[in-house]
N, C-alpha and C positions, 0 to 999 in steps of 0.2 A: 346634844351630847355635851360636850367640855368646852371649853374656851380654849382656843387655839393660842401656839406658843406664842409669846412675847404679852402676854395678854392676859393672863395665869389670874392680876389679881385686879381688880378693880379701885382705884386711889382717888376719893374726891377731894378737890382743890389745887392740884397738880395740872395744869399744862403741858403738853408735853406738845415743842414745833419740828415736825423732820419734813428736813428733802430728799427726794428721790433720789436715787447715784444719777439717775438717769435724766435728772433735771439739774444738776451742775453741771458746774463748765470747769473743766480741768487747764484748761490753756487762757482762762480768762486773763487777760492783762500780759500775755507771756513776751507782747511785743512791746509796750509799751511803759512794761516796768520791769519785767523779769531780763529781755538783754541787758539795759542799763546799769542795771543792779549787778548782774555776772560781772561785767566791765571795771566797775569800780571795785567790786572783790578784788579780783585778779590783779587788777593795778595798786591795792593796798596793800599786798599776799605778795607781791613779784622777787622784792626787795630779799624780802624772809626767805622765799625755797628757791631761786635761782642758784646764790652765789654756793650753799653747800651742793647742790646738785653739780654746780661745773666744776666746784673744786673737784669731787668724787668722780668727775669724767675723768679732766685731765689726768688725776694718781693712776688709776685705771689705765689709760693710754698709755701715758710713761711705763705700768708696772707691763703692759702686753710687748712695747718696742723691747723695752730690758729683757723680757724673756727671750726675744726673737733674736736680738745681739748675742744672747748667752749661748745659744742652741746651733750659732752658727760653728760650721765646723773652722778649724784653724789649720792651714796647712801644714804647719810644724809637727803638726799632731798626727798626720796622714801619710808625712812620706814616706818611703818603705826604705832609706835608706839606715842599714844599721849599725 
């Protein structure tokens, strides 16, 4: 019958080298270069996203205590003398 897909056309002088998925190695080197390499990411990167991250905590904090001061009630406000 036909030539099955990927195969449609015939090319002389082309090479063509493939591996199997199933003969890689997906984790090759993961211990031996890929932690080290995270490591020094993160230690190059720390500098950059920590200090806006804390500033944006502490505003945050402050802006939730300010609410919780604000919300309190006052007793001046409550006594039922008129």
């Amino acid at each position: 019958m036909g030539l099955r897909f990927g195969e449609l056309a015939k090319i002389r002088g082309i090479i063509y080298y493939r591996l199997s998925p199933f003969e890689q190695r997906a984790f090759a080197g993961l211990l031996t270069h890929g932690l080290p390499n995270l490591f020094r990411r993160i230690r190059s990167q720390v500098f950059v996203i920590v200090p806006p991250f804390a500033l944006g905590y502490m505003i945050y904090d402050w802006g939730e205590k300010e609410h919780e001061r604000l919300m309190r009630k006052k007793p001046a406000d409550t006594s039922s003398s008129h």
